[in-house]
N, C-alpha and C positions, 0 to 999 in steps of 0.2 A: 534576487541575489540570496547570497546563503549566509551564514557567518563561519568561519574556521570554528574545528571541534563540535559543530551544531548542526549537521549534516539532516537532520531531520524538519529542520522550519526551513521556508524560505519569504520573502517578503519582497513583496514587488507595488508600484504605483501605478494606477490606470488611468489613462486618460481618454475619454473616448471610445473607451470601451476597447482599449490598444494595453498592452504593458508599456509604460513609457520607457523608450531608450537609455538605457544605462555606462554613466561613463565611469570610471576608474581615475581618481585625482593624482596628476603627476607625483612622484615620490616627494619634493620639496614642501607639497600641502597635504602631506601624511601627517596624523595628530598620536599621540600618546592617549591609552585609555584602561583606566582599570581593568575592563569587562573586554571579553574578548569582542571586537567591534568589527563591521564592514560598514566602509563610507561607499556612498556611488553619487553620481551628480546627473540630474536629468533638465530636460529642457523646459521652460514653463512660460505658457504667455500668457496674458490678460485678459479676464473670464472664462477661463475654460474652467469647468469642474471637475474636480476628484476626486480618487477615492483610494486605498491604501487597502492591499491584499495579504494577509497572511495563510500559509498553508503548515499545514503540521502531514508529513508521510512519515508515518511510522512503518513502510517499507525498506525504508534505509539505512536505518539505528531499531532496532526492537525497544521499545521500549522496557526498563528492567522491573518495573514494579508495577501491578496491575490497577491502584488505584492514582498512579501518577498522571498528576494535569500539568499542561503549562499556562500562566493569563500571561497576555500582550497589552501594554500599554499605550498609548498614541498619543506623542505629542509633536503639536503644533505651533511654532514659533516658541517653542518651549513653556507653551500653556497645557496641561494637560486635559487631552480629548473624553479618549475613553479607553474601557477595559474590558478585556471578554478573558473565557476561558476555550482551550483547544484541549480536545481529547480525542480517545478512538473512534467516537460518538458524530464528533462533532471537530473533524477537523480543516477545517476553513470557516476563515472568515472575513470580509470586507469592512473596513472602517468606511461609513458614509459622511459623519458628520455628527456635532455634537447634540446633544440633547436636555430639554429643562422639562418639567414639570409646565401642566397647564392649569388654568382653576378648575378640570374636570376630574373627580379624581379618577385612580387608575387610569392617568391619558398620559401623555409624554410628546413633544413635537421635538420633532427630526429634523436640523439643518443639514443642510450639502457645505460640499470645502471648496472653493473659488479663490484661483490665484487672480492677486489685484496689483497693480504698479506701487512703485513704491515714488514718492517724492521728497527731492532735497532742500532745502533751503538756508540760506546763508544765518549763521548763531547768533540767535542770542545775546545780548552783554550778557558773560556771565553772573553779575549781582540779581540780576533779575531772577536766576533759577536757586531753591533751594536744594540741599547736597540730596535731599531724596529725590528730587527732579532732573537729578543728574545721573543720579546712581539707575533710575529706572530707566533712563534715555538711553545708558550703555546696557543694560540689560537684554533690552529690545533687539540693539542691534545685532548683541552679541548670539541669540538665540535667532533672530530673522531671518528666514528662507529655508528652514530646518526642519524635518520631518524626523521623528524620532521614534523607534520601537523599540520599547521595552520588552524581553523575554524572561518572565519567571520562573522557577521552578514553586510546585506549590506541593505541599505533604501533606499538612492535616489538615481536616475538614475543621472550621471552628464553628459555624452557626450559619443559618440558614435565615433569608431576611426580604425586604426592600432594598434597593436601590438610593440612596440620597442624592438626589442632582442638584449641582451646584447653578446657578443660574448664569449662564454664560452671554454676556450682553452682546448685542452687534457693534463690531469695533468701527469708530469714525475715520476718517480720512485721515491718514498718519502723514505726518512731514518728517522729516528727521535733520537733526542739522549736518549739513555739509561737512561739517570737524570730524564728526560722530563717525562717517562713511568712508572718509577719506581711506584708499588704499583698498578698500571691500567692494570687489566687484557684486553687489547684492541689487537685486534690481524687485525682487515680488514679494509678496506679503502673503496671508491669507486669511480668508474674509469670510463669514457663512449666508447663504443665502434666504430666502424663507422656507417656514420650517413646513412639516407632513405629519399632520398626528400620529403617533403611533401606541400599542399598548404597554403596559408597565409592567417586566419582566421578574421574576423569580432571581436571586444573586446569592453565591455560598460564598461568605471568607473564609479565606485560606492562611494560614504563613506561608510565607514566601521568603525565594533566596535568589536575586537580580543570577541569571546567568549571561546575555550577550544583549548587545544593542544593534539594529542595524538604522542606519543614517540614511536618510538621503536629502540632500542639498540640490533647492531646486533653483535655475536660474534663466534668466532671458539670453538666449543665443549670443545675443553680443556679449553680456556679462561670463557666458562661460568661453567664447574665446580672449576676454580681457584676463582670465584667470588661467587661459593656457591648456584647459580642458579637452576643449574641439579646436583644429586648427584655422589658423583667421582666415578670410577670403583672399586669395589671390587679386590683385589688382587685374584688371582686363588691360591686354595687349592691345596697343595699336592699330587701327584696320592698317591692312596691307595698302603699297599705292595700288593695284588693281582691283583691290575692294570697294575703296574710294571710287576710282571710275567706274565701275560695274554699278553702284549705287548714285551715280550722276546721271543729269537727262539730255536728251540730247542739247537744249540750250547751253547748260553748265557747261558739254564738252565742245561746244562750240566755241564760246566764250574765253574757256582755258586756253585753247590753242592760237587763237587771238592773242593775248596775253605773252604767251611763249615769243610767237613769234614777232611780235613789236620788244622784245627784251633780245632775242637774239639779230635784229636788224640795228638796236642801238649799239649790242656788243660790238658790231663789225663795222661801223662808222667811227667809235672811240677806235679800234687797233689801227684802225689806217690815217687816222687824223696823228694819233702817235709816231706812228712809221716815217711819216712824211715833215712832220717837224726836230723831230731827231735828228740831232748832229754827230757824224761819228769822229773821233778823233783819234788823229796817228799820231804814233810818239817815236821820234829815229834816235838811234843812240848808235854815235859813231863809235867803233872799237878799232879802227884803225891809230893808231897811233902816230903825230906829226912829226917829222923829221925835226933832229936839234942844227939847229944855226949857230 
């Protein structure tokens, strides 16, 4: 997908080596945003891997200044992933997954992104949590199922360096309370799998000036037809009565007709046993009139 006024980047999710399907969220769960924004909603199920595409065509917008970059941020349940730079150079790039430092220096291991179910469970007494254990429970929810790209504009070069990677832990099995979800069709998380060494790259800061975000909100098929996204299944119609017979054997249609016809030999024993004890009654009503004496 693209964002309005940013005709040059587009951003797409792959799963399977697929772009994954892109919905458009009914007008009613259109959000307000600073930055010029595009939402879309894709389908996501449990363990699949992916991966988060951006493309810079400077075919479609010229670019106006020759040492103009854009860096793309990537975040994940509203943790932040990573960061690259797009140029003429160098314009695509694939978000794989996050990465720490190892005790090898110059090494780096490489997680993959793995959507994982999400589980409910009934709250808490609230005395038991303190107000940071609450504030971070809505946090969570509020940012869960969300795939976030940041688009920057960057100008100046500032300094030329290493990389500092933050150490990003393997998340445990998340519950969330039933309160916390209620009304939020959310159903997946995401989770990184084991890492791939890789080597420790060269990185230039920039100032930067946020220009667009594009969203995508991923969910499990049911959760996006409980949100009105994709329409819900139709209920299946009835077998026809000749479908029904056609899928009977011959015992069954033996059987049935049996059935039939001991219910229509009772029928015609009750009308005549009726018929026969029936009394009909006549009623005369004289209109002649008796002579006066």
């Amino acid at each position: 997908m693209e964002v309005p006024g940013l005709p040059r980047i587009s951003a797409h999710v792959i799963i399977n080596g697929q772009v994954a399907k892109e919905y458009a969220p009914p007008e009613f769960l259109e959000e307000e945003a600073n930055l010029p924004t595009r939402i879309r909603y894709i389908e996501s199920q449990s363990g699949q891997t992916y991966t988060v595409r951006v493309k810079l065509d400077d075919r479609k917008a010229p670019l106006q200044f020759p040492d103009f970059k854009f860096s793309i941020n990537l975040y994940v349940d509203g943790e932040h992933i990573e960061g690259h730079f797009l140029t003429r150079h160098e314009s695509r790039y694939e978000f794989v997954g996050p990465c720490h430092r190892t005790s090898v220096p110059e090494q780096l291991m490489r997680q993959k992104l793995v959507f994982a179910p999400i589980s409910a469970v009934e709250s808490e007494p609230t005395a038991k949590k303190t107000a940071l254990q609450k504030g971070e429970e809505a946090r969570v929810v509020k940012d869960i199922g969300t795939l976030r790209i940041e688009v920057v504009k960057n100008l100046a070069l500032l300094k030329k360096g290493k990389l500092s990677y933050k150490m990003i832990r393997e998340k445990p099995k998340l519950t969330i309370s039933e309160k916390l979800i209620k009304g939020k069709a959310i159903s997946h998380r995401t989770v990184f799998s084991e890492g791939t060494i890789e080597g420790d790259p060269t990185v230039y800061y920039y100032d930067y000036t946020p220009l667009a975000d594009f969203i995508f909100r991923y969910r499990s098929h049911r959760a996006l037809q409980q949100e009105f996204i994709i329409p819900r299944t139709p209920s299946p119609e009835p077998p026809s009565v000749s479908q029904e017979i056609d899928s009977m054997s011959a015992a069954d249609i033996k059987r049935l007709a049996e059935r039939m016809l001991a219910i229509d030999r009772q029928d015609v024993k009750r009308v005549k046993r009726e018929s026969s004890t029936s009394e009909r009654r006549r009623v005369f009503i004289d209109l002649v009139d008796e002579p006066d004496e």
